[in-house]
Structures are given as C-alpha cells and as structure tokens.
N, C-alpha and C positions, 0 to 999 in steps of 0.2 A: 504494500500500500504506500502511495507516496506521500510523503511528510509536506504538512500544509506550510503555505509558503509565508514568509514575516509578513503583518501588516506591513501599511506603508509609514514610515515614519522611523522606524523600531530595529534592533540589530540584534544578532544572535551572541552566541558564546564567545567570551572576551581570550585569549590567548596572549601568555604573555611568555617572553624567555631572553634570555641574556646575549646581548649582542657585542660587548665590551667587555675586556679586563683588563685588569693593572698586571703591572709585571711579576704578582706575585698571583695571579688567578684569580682574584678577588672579583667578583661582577662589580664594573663603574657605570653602565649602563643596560637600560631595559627596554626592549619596545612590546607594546602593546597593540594588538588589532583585533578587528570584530567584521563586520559584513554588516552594511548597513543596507535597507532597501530604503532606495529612493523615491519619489514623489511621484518620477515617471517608472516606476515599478521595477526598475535594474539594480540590482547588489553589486555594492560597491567594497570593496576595503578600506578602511579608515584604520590609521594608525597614529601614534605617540606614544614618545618616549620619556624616560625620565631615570634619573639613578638610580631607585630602587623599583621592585615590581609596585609596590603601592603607589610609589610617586607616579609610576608608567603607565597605571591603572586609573588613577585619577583621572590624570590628564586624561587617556583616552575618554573618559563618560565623560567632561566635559564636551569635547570636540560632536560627540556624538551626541547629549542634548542640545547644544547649540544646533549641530547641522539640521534635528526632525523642529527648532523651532524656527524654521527657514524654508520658505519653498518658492516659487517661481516669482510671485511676486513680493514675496520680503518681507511680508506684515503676518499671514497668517497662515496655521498647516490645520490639518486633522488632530494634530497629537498639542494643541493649544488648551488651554482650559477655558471651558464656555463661560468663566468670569471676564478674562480677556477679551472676547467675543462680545460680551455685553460692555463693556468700555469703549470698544470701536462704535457698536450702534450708536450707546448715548451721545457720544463726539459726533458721528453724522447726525445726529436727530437737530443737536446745538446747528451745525449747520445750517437745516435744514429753514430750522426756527430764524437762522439769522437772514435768511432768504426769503424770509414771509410766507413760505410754504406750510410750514404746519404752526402750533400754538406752543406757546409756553405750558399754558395749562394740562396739556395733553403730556408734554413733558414730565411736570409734576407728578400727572395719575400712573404713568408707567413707571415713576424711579419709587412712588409706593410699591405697587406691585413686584416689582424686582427687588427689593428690599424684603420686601416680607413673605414672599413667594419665590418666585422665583431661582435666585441666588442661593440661596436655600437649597433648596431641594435641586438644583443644577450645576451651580457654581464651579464645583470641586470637579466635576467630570471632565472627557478632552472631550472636543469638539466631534470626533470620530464616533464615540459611545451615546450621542443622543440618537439613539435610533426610536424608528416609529413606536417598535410596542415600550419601549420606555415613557416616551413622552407622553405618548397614550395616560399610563399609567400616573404617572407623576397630575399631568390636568386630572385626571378624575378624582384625585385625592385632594387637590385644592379644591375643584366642585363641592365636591361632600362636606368638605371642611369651610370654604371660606363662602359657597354661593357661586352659584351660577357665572354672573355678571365680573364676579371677580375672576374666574377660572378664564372666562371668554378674553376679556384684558390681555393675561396671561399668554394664552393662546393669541394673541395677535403679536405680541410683544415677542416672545419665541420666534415665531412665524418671521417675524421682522430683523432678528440677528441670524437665523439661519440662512433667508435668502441674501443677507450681506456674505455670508461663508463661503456661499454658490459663486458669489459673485467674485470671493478671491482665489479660490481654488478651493478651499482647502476641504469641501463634498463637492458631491458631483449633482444631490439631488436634494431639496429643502424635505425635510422628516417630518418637516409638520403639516405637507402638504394631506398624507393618507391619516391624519389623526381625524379621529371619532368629532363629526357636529357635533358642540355644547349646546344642549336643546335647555332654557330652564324653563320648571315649572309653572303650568296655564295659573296663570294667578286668579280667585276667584273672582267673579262679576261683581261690579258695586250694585248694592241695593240700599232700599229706600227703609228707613226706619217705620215699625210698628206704631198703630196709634197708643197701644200699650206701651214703647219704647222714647216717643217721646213724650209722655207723661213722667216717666218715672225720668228720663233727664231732666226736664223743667222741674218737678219739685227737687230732684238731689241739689243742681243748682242753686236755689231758692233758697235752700237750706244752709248752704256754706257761706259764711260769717265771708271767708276772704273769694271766695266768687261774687257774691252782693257788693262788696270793696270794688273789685277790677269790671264792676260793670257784665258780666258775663252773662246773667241770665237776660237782658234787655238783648244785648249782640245775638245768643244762639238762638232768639226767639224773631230777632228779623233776620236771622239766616233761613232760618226755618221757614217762614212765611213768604221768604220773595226765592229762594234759591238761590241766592249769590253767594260768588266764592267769599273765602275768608279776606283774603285782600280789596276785594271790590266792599265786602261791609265795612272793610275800618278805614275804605275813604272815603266812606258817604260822610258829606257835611249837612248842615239843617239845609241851605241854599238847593240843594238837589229834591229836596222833599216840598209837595204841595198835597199838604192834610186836605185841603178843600177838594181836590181832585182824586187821590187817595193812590198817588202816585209819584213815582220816584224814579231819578234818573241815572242810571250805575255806568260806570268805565268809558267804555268808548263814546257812551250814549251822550256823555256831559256835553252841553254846550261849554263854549270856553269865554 
C-alpha cells in the first residue's frame, strides 16, 4: 500500500549527522535535513547546519516553519493560523470602510462576534483544518448557544476571511461555501390582547404607587384606544388633539 503523501506545507523525518571534525575527531559540525512538500506539491530538501546536532536541528525547524509560512504570494499559506486570517480580513474591512464601501458599524458587530465566537472556537487552528464538517459543527454550537442571528453573523464573517484565503492561495475552495442554511426559529405571530387581559393590565397599572408617578396608566390606555406605536404616543402634544372632534393627529400625519 502506498504511504500517503505530506500535506502541503509540512516535512517529514529530520536527519541529522556529522559532516566536520577537528583534528582530534571530535564532531565541529552538523547538518540537518528533512523533505519539505511545497505549495506547488514537489519535495524538496531543506537543510542547516550548526555545531552540535541540536544547534543543527534547530536551525533546520526554523528554516522549515518559516518556508510553510510563505507561499507564492508572501502573506498567507494553508499551515497559517485562522487568527492571522482574521487580522488580514479586519485590515481589508478598515479598508474597505475607508473607501465608503461598507460601515463602521458593521465593523463593530463582527469584531463582537469574533471576539466572542469566533476566535474562540477557530482561532488556534491552521487555515488548512477549517474544513466543511468542522465548520459545520462549530456554527451549530454557536446557534444552540448564542441564537440564530448571532450564529448567521458568524457564518458571514467566516465566509468573509475564507474567500480572502481563496483569494491568496492558501485553499483552493471557501468551506463555508457547503455549510448547512442557518434557518432560525418562525417566531410567533403578534396578537391582540384579551378583553380579560386588558383589564387586568389597566387595574395592575392603577394600582402601582410608581406607574401612577410616571404617568403610565393614562399612556397605555391611549395606546390602547388609538393603536399607536410607543414613540408616536410620547410625541403627541395637547396641539395634535381636538377633544371637540374627538381626534388626533400622530407622526407623519402632523401638520408642521
């Protein structure tokens, strides 16, 4: 059976052995090498040296982190961490914002989310390990846990530093493209209160010492009686009301 082949980014077993000695056979140096597979899929050797095998050893995992955080365009690989991935977004979004294209605001509501979702629960991974039934799973546990609207955020917000990925190489396809519609809950239909229901608010009303104080039961009972929103009742002035006619004039109806 043939041994499956290195991710891309990733290198196999390190080798190391004495290539120097002093005049007395003592090893003065070491080199170190590994096979590294590259971005365009070819293994390569990479080697470094140093005087002892650790020294030799070092240096080579250096050279060999450094080369998988490097790939054709310079900025981002597969073997990145999707926190770095979310720092290039926010940096293009600022952009984006400085271009008049999108909002601050919209800003703010995604660096909540990634804050408290997100990074979280993704942060720590490379860029290569967010696959679909991952991400799958990770939005449905914000769903259950934080609500619908917030999970959906999420999923856009994802969706948004993944096709930046696509965009530099470092996948080939956005993972959050096959993830599961966030459907939330039909919320129930508003209805209209019982003649038993608002009796019993008008007397609870009535009865509270600091509702009587804030004026409350006169307000919910011209809410009650014309239907107007809560904003459209607290700016009705006396000037919009004519008692003789037994009519009132709300919002956009005001003359000016």
């Amino acid at each position: 059976m043939a041994r499956a082949p290195l991710p891309i980014g990733t290198w196999g077993a390190i080798s190391t052995w004495v290539v120097q000695t002093d005049a007395k056979g003592k090893p003065i140096k070491h080199k170190s090498q590994a096979r590294f597979r590259d971005h365009d899929g070819h293994l390569r050797p990479v080697s470094a040296y140093g005087k002892t095998k650790t020294a030799a050893e070092r240096a080579l995992l250096t050279k060999l982190q450094d080369r998988a955080k490097t790939n054709q365009s310079g900025e981002l690989t597969a073997m990145h961490k999707i926190n770095h991935l979310l720092d290039l977004w926010e940096k293009r979004f600022e952009g984006l914002i400085a271009d008049g294209t999108r909002s601050r605001t919209s800003l703010d509501t995604y660096r909540r989310v990634l804050k408290n979702h997100v990074r979280p629960a993704l942060g720590e991974l490379r860029i290569g390990e967010a696959t679909t039934p991952r991400l799958d799973t990770v939005l449905t546990k914000i769903k259950d846990r934080a609500g619908a609207p917030t999970a959906k955020t999420c999923r856009a917000v994802i969706s948004g530093a993944m096709k930046l990925a696509v965009r530099y190489g470092a996948i080939s396809v956005n993972p959050v493209r096959e993830v599961d519609t966030i459907e939330a809950k039909t919320k129930n239909p508003p209805r209209a209160l019982t003649a038993e229901e608002v009796t019993l608010l008008r007397k609870s009303l009535a009865a509270d010492d600091r509702a009587v104080q804030a004026d409350l039961p006169d307000l919910v009972t011209f809410m009650l009686g014309t239907g107007v929103r809560i904003g459209e009742a607290l700016a009705t002035v006396w000037s919009d009301v004519d008692l003789e006619a037994g009519t009132v004039e709300i919002g956009c109806c005001r003359r000016s």
